[in-house]
C-alpha positions as CSV (number, residue, x, y, z in Angstrom):
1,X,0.0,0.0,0.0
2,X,1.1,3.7,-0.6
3,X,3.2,5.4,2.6
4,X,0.8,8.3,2.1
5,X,-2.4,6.0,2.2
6,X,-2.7,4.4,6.1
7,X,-6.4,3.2,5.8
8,X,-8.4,1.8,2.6
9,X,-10.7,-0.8,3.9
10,X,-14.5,-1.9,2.9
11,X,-17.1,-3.3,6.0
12,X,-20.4,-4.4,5.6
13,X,-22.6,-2.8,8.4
14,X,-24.1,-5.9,9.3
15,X,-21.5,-8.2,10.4
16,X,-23.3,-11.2,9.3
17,X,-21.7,-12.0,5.6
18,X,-25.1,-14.3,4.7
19,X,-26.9,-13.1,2.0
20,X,-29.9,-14.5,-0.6
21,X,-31.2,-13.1,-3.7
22,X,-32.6,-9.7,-3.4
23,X,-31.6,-8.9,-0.1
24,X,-29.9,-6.0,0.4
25,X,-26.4,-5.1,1.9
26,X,-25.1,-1.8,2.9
27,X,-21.6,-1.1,4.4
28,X,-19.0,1.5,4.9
29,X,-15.7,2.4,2.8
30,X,-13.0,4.1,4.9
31,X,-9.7,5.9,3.4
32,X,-7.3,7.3,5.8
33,X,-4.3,9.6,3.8
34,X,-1.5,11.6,5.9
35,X,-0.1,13.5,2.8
36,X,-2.5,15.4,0.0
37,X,-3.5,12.6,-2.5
38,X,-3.4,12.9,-6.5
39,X,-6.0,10.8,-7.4
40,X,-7.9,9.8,-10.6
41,X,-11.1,8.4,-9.0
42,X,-12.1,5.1,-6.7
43,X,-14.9,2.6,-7.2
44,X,-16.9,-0.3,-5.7
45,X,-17.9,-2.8,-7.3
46,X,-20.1,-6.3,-6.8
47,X,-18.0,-9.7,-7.8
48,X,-18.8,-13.1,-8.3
49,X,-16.6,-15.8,-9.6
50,X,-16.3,-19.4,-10.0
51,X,-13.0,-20.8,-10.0
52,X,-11.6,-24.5,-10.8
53,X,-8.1,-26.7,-11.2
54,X,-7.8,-29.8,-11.8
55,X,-5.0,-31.4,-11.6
56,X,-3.7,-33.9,-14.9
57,X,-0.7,-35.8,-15.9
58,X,1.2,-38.9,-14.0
59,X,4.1,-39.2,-12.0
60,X,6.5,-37.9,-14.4
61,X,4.8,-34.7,-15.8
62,X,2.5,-32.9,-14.5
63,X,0.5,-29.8,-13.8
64,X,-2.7,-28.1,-13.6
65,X,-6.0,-26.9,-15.7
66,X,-7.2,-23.8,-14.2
67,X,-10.5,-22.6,-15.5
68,X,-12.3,-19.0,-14.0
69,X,-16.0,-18.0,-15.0
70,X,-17.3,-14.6,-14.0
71,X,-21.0,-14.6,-12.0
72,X,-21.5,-11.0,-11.8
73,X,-19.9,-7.8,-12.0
74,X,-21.6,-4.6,-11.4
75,X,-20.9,-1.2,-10.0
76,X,-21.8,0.0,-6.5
77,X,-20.2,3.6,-6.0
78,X,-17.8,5.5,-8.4
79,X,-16.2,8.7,-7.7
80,X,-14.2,10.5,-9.7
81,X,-13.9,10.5,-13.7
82,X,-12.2,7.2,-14.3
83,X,-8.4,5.9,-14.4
84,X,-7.6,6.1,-17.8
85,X,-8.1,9.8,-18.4
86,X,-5.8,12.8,-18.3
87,X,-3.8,15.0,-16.0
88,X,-6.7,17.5,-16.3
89,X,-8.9,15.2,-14.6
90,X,-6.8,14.5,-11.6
91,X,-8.0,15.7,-7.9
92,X,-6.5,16.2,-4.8
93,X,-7.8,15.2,-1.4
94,X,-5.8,16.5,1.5
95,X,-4.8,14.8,4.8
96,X,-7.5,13.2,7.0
97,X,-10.4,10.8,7.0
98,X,-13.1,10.1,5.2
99,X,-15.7,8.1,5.0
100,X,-18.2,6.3,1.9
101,X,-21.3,4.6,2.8
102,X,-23.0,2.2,0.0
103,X,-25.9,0.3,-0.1
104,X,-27.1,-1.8,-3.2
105,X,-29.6,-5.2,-3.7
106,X,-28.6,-8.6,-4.8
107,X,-29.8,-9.1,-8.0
108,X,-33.0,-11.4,-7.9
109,X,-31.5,-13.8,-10.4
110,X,-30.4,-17.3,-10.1
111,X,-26.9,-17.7,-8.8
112,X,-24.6,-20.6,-7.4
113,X,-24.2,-20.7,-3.8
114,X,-21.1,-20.0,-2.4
115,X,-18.5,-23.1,-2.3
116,X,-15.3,-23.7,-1.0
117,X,-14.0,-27.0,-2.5
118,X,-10.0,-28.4,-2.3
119,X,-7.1,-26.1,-3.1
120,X,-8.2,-23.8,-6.3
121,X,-11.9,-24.7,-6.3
122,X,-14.5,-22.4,-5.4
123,X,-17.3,-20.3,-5.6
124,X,-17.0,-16.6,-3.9
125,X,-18.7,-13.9,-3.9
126,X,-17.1,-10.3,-2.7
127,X,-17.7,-6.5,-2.8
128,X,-14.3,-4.8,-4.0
129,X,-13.0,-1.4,-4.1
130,X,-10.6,0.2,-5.5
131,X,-8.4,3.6,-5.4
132,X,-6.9,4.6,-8.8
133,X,-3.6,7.0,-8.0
134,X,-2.4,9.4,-10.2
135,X,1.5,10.0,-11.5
136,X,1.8,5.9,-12.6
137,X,1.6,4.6,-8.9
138,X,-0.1,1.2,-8.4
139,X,-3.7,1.0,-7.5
140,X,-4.5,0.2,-4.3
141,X,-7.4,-2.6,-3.7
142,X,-9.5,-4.1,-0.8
143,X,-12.4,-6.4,-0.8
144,X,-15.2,-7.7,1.8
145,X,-16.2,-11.8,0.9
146,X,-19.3,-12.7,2.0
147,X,-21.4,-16.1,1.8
148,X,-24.5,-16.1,-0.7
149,X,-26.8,-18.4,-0.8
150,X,-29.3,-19.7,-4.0
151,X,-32.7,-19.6,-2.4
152,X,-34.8,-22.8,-2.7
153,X,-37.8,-23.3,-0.9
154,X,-37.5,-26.3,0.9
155,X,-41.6,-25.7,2.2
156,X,-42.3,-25.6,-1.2
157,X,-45.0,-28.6,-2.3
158,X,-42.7,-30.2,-4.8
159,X,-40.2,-30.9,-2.6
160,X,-42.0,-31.6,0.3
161,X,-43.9,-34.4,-1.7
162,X,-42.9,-38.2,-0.6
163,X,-41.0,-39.8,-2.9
164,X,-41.9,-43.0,-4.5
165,X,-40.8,-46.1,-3.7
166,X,-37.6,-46.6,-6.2
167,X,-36.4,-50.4,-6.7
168,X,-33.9,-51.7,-8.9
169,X,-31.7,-55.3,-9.7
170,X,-27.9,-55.7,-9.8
171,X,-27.0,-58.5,-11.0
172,X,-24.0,-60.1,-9.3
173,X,-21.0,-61.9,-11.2
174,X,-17.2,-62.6,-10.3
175,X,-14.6,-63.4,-13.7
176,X,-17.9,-63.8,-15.9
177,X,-19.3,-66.0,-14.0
178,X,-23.0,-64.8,-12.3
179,X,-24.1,-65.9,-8.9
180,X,-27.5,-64.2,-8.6
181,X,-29.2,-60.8,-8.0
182,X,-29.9,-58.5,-5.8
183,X,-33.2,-56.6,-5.6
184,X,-32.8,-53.0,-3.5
185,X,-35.4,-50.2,-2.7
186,X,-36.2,-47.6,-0.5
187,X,-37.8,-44.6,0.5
188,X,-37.4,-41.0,1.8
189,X,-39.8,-38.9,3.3
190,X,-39.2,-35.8,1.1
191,X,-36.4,-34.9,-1.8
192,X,-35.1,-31.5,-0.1
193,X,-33.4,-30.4,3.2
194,X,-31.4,-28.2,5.2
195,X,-28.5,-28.8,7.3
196,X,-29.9,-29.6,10.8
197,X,-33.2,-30.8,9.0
198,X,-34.1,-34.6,9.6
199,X,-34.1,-36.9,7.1
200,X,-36.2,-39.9,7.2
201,X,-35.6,-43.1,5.4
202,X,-39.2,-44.7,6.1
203,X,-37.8,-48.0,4.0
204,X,-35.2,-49.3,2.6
205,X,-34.6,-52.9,1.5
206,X,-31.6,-55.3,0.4
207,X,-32.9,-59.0,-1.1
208,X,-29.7,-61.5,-1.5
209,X,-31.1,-63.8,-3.9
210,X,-27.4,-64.9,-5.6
211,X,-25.8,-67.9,-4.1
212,X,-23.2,-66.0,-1.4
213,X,-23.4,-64.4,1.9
214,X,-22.9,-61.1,1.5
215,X,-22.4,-57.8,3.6
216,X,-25.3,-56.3,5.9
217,X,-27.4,-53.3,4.7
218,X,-25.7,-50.1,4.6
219,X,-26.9,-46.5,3.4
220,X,-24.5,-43.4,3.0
221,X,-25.5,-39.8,2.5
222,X,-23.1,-39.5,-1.1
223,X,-22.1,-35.8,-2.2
224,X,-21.0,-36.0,-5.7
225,X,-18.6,-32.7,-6.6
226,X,-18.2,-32.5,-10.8
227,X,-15.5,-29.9,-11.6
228,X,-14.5,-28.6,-15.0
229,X,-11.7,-26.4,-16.5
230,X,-11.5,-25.9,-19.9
231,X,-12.2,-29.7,-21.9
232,X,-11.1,-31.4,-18.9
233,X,-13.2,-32.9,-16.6
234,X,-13.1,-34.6,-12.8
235,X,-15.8,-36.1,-10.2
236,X,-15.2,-36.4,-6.5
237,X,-17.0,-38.8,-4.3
238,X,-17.7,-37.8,-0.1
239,X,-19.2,-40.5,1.3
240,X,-20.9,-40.1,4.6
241,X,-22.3,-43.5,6.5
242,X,-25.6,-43.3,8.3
243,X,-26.0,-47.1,8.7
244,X,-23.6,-50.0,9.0
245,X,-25.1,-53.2,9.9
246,X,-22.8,-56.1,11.0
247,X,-22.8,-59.5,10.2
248,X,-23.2,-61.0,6.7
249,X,-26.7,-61.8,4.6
250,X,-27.1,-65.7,3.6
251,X,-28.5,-66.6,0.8
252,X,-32.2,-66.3,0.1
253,X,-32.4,-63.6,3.0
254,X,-32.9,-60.1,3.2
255,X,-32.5,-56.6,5.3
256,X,-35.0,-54.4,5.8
257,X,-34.3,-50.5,7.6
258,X,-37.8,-49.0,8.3
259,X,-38.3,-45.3,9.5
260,X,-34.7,-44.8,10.3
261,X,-34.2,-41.1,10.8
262,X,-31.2,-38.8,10.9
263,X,-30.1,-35.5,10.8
264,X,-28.9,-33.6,8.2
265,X,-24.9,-32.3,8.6
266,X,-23.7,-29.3,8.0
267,X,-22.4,-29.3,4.5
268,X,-22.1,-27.4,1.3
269,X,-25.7,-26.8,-0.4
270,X,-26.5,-28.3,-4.1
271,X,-25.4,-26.2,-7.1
272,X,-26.7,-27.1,-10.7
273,X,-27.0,-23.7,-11.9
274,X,-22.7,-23.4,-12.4
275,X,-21.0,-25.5,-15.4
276,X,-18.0,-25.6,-13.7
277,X,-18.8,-27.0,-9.9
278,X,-21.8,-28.4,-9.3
279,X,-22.7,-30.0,-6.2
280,X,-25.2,-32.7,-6.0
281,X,-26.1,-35.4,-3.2
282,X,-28.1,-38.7,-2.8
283,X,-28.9,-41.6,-0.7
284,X,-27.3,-45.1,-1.3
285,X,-28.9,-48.3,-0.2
286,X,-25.9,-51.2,-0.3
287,X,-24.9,-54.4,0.9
């Protein structure tokens, strides 16, 4: 930062950093100078970005796809005539303090949530400002993250709706050779939740109709993370275990789970509307 410039900070006046769609956020931009100023103008200004990396290559060479897709960009505040203009357009602001306040509404659009992934991959949203100098110096920059979150209705009727019963057959083999089926279903109570919500699995069944014991019933919350940067592409797998049953199934037997309930943890929510994170989760039944 300049010598001359001892304060250039941005605050939001709530303190909360938690935001939805069309709510509004107001805050406070403070510069503090001990010398007279030659300035060109300052701004603030609304960013959102998504940003990827995947790593590729083996052992022997490698390195990283990095991929960054803007959200939103708008301005807030602007004072002064722009940077790029000339020295007839510079002003000075003498020693002291001063003070900017700002207020502006979240655009009622659909957004990604905020998202903070491994090393490189995320989704942030931030207010940024900036102070454009005079005479060649460097601009001087601060920013103010806060969290944003997509709204989605959980109350809403469609997703308060029980599900229907879903049932499907995997058939069972080992070198070619099958050994029989297995038939699983369940059912959940609704199809959308929030962390600390509880979930109920009101059935869930595992029939071992191949010819070996096999492992109890389990079920795993699953959050699939897809990340893309450029033409390259990668899927991660968080597995979370709600139920693990001991002992084995004979043959011919089955498992049932009836109204099994849990609660919701605290993780990141689902994102669709971003092509390069998305977030999605579901329930899976197993033995």
């Amino acid at each position: 930062m300049n010598h001359d410039v001892k304060k250039f900070s941005i605050t939001n006046n709530d303190g909360l950093h938690i935001y939805r769609s069309a709510e509004s956020i107001s805050g406070i931009l403070e510069l503090e100078i001990s010398k007279p100023l030659r300035l060109r103008c300052f701004k603030i200004r609304l960013h959102g970005r998504v940003k990827t990396r995947i790593e590729k290559g083996n052992s022997k060479q490698s390195g990283f796809i990095c991929s960054t897709h803007d959200i939103i960009s708008s301005s807030i505040l602007e004072k002064g005539k722009g940077k790029e203009l000339s020295s007839v357009d510079v002003y000075l602001m003498l020693p002291g303090v001063y003070s900017y306040d700002y207020s502006f509404q979240l655009p009622n659009q659909r957004m990604p949530s905020s998202y903070e992934g491994i090393r490189g991959n995320n989704i942030r949203y931030m207010i940024k400002s900036y102070l454009y100098l005079a005479d060649g110096l460097p601009t001087i920059k601060a920013k103010e993250k806060f969290t944003y979150f997509q709204n989605i209705d959980c109350n809403a009727f469609e997703y308060q709706m029980m599900t229907n019963l879903l049932e499907i057959e995997k058939r069972l083999s080992f070198l070619c050779y099958p050994y029989g089926k297995l038939l699983i279903s369940g059912q959940i109570d609704r199809i959308a939740y929030c962390p600390g919500d509880t979930l109920e699995i009101l059935f869930a069944e595992v029939e071992n109709e191949s010819k070996r014991s096999l492992p109890n019933i389990s079920v795993d919350l699953v959050q699939i993370v897809q990340r893309s940067a450029k033409h390259y592409r990668q899927k991660d797998k968080n597995i979370y275990s709600l139920v693990v049953s001991d002992g084995l199934m004979s043959p011919a037997s089955k498992a049932t789970l009836k109204n099994f309930k849990f609660v919701i943890p605290d993780l990141s929510p689902t994102n669709t509307s971003s092509d390069l994170i998305k977030v999605e989760y579901y329930l899976d039944v197993s033995a």
